[in-house]
C-alpha positions in Angstrom: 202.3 81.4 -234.5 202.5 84.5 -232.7 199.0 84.6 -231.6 199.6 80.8 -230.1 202.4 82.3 -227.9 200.8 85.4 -226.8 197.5 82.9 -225.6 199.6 80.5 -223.8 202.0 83.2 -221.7 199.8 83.1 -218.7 201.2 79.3 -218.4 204.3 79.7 -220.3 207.7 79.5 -218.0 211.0 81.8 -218.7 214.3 79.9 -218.0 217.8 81.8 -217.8 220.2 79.9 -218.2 223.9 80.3 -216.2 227.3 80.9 -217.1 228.9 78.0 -219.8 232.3 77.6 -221.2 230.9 78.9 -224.7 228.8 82.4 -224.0 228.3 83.9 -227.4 225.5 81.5 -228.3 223.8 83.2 -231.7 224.1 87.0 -230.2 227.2 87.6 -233.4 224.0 86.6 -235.3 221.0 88.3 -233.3 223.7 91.5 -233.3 224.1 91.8 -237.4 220.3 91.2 -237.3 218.8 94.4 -239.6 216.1 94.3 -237.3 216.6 92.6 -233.9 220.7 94.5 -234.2 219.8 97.5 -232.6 218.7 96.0 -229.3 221.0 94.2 -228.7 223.8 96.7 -229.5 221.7 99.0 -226.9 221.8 96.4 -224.6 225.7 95.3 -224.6 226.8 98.6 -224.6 224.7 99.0 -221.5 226.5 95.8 -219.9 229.6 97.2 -221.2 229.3 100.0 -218.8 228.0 98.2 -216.2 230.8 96.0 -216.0 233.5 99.5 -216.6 231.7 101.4 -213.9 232.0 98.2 -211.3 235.8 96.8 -212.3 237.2 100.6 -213.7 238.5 98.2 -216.5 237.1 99.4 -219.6 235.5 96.8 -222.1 233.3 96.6 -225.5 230.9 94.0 -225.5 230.1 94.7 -228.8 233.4 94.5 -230.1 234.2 90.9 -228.6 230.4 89.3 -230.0 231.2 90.9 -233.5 234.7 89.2 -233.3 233.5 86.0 -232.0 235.6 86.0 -229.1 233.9 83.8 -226.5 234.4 84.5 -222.6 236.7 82.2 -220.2 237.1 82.0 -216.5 239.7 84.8 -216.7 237.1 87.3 -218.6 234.4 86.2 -215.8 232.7 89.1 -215.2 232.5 90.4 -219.0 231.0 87.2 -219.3 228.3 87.9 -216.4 227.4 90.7 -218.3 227.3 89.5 -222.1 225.0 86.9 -220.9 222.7 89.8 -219.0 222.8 91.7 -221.7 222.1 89.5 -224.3 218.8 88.0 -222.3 217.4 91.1 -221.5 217.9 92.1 -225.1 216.3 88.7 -226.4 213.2 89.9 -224.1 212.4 93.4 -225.5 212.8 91.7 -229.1 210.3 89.6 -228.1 207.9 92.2 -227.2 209.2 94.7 -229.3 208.4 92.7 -232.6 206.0 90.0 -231.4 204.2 91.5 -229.0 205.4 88.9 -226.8 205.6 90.3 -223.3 207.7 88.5 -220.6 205.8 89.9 -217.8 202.5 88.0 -219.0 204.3 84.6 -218.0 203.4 83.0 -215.0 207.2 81.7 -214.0 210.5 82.8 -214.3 212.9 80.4 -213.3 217.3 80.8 -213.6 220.1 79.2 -212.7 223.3 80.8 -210.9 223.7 83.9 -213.4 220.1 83.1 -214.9 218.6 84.1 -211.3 220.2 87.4 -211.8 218.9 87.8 -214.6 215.2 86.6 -213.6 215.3 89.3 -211.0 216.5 92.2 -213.4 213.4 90.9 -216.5 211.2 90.9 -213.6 212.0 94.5 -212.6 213.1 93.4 -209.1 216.2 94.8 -209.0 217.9 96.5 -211.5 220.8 94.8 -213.8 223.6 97.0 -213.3 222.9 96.7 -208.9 223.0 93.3 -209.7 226.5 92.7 -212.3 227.9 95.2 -210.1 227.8 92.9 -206.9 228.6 90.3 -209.0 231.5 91.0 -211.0 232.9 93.4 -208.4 233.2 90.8 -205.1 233.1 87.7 -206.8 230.3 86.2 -205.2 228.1 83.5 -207.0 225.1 84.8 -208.4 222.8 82.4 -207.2 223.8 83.0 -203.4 223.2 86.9 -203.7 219.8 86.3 -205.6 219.0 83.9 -202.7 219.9 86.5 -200.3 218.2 89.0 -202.0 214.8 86.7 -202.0 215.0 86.9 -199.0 215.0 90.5 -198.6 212.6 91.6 -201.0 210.5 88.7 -202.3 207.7 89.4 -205.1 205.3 87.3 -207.0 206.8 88.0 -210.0 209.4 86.0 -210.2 210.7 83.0 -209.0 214.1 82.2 -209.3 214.7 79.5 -206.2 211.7 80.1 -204.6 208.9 77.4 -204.6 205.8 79.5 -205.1 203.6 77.7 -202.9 206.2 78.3 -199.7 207.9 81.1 -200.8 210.5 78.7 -199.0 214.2 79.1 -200.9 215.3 76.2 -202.4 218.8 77.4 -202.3 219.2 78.0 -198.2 215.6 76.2 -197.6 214.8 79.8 -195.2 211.8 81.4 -196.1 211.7 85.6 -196.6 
């Protein structure tokens, strides 16, 4: 089975998803995890301090998955970065124990949050640049990935961009 998915990356897609009302999704699980645990505790602790270096409001990620306390529209930007952390974890497991490596796929595609975090897999920009705009001004993800696009475009990653065009779906400008 592994073999099948490391032959077929160079067609496979990568979708991110956005922000829900339930966030936790199986990460409790994918955090107890003898072997996948690790990761993702490196991970959330480093979206932890993403989001206590860009709000000064201290918070453990950690702590809230292994309680099973799921996000709401007043924990936001915890949220924004539990759901960052967690993907970009999901990703090194994947290549860490499967030899399944994200940048092998031809698309990434996300929505609102999940273009954030498309950037950040595809190296773009970096995760904690990203949160930080995020969670500190309160701006919708998918309007400063769009923006961003069209700053710094790369073939690596998609997001909202049509890859023939390199027009934005979003804002329909083109970089």
């Amino acid at each position: 089975m592994t073999s099948e998915l490391i032959a077929r990356m160079p067609t496979a897609a990568f979708a991110f998803r956005g922000y829900n009302v339930t966030n936790l999704g199986k990460t409790p699980e994918l955090l107890e995890h003898p072997v996948y645990g690790p990761t993702f505790e490196k991970h959330l602790k480093a979206a932890s301090e993403i989001f206590t270096t860009a709000t000064l409001r201290r918070v453990d990620l950690i702590k809230r998955v292994r309680l099973r306390e799921e996000t709401t529209l007043d924990s936001y930007g915890e949220a924004l970065c539990l759901i960052g952390g967690a993907s970009l974890a999901q990703l090194e497991c994947l290549q860490e124990h499967f030899g399944v490596a994200f940048a092998n796929a031809k698309v990434a595609i996300g929505y609102s949050l999940g273009e954030v975090v498309a950037l950040s897999a595809a190296d773009v920009y970096r995760l904690d640049a990203l949160l930080s705009a995020c969670t500190t001004v309160g701006i919708r993800p998918d309007d400063r990935a769009c923006s961003m696009l069209r700053a710094r475009p790369s073939s690596r990653v998609l997001t909202s961009v049509r890859p023939d065009t390199t027009s934005c779906s979003t804002c329909s400008t083109r970089p």
